[in-house]
N, C-alpha and C positions, 0 to 999 in steps of 0.2 A: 425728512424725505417727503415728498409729496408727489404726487401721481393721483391716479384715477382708479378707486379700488375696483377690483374684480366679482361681480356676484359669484359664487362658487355653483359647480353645475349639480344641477339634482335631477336626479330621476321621477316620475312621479311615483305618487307608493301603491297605485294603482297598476303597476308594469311589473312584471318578473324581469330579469338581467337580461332574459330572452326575445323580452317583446310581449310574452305570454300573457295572461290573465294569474295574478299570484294563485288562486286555486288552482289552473291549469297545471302549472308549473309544481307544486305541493304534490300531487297526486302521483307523483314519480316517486318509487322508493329511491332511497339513497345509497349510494356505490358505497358496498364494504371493502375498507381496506385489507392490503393481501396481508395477512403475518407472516413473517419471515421465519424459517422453517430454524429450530434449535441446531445448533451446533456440537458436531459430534468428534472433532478434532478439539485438540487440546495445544496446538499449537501457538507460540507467540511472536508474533508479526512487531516489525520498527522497521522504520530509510533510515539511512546515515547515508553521507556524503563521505568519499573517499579523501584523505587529506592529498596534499604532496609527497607523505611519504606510506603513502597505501593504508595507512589507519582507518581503521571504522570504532564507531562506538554507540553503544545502545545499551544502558545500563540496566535498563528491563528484560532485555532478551538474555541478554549474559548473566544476569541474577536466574532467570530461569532456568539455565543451566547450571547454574551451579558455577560457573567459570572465575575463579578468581587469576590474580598475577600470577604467572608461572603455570596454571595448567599447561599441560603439553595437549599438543594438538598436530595430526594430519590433517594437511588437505589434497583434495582431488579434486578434477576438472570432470562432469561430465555432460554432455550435450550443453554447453557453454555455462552451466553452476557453477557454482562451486560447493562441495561437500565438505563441510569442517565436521573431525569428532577428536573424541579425547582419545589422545593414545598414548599408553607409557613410554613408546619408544619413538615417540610425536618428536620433530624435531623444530616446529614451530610451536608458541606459544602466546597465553595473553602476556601482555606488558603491563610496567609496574602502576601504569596509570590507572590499568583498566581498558585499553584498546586491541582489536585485532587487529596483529599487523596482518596486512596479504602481501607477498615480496613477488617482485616488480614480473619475474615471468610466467606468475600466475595473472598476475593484472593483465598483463601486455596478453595473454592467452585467449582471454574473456575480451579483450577490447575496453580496460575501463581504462579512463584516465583519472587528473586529481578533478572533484568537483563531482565527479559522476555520484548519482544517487542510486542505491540500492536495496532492494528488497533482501529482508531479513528476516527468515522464517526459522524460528528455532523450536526443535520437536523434544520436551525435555523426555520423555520415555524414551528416546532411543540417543537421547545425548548427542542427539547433530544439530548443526546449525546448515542451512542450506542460503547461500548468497545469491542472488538471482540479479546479475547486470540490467541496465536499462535496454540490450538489443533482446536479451531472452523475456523480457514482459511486453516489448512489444510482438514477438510472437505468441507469446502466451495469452494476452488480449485481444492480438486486431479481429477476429471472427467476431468476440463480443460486442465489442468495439462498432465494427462495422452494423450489425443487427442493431445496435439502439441507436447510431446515430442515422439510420437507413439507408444504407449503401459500400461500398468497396471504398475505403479508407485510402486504397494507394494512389 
């Protein structure tokens, strides 16, 4: 290869990044970072993608519950979740692989399809799992949303 090398650029070490005088510059205390405040929920979070045939699977969440092949399980639909718990008289279930199935007119209720990704919040103290579609986290974010990225998202 040959070409014409590049000096590489420097600053003098007489300059702050500012322009400043390095003393100038020095004499400013330095921004304490914010600590994030401890967590007092006990909950545990995974995405899974919905297969073709409505499977999700999160082998972390479902161990946290405790959920193996054959738990029985209700679900319900509310403000577009979905509520999964255990019930003995649950007429859904995990499968033998280890997946939950969600059957098709709950999917079709929520608006998922196959591919869609979703929030998976399992609350092991009260043994529910709560499904959270991608149309329900984009209400549940865009305020946030909107605030850091500085303005109205739609």
């Amino acid at each position: 290869m040959t070409g014409a090398v590049i000096d590489p650029v420097a600053f003098p070490a007489s300059l702050a990044r500012d322009g400043r005088s390095p003393t100038a510059a020095s004499n400013r205390p330095l921004p304490l970072p914010t600590v994030p405040t401890a967590r007092t929920e006990t909950a545990v979070y995974g995405m899974a993608a919905v297969d073709c045939r409505g499977r999700v699977a999160d082998r972390t969440v479902f161990a946290a519950l405790g959920w193996v092949a054959g738990t029985p399980l209700a679900i319900s639909v509310t403000h577009g979740t979905l509520i999964i718990s255990t019930d003995p008289c649950g007429v859904f279930g995990m499968t033998s692989q280890g997946h939950l199935r969600l059957p098709a007119p709950v999917r079709h209720c929520c608006g998922l399809a196959s591919g869609d990704r979703v929030l998976l919040a399992a609350h092991p103290e009260r043994n529910v799992l709560l499904v959270h579609p991608p149309t329900v986290l984009d209400l549940l974010l865009a305020d946030r949303h909107a605030r850091l990225l500085g303005g109205d998202l739609t």
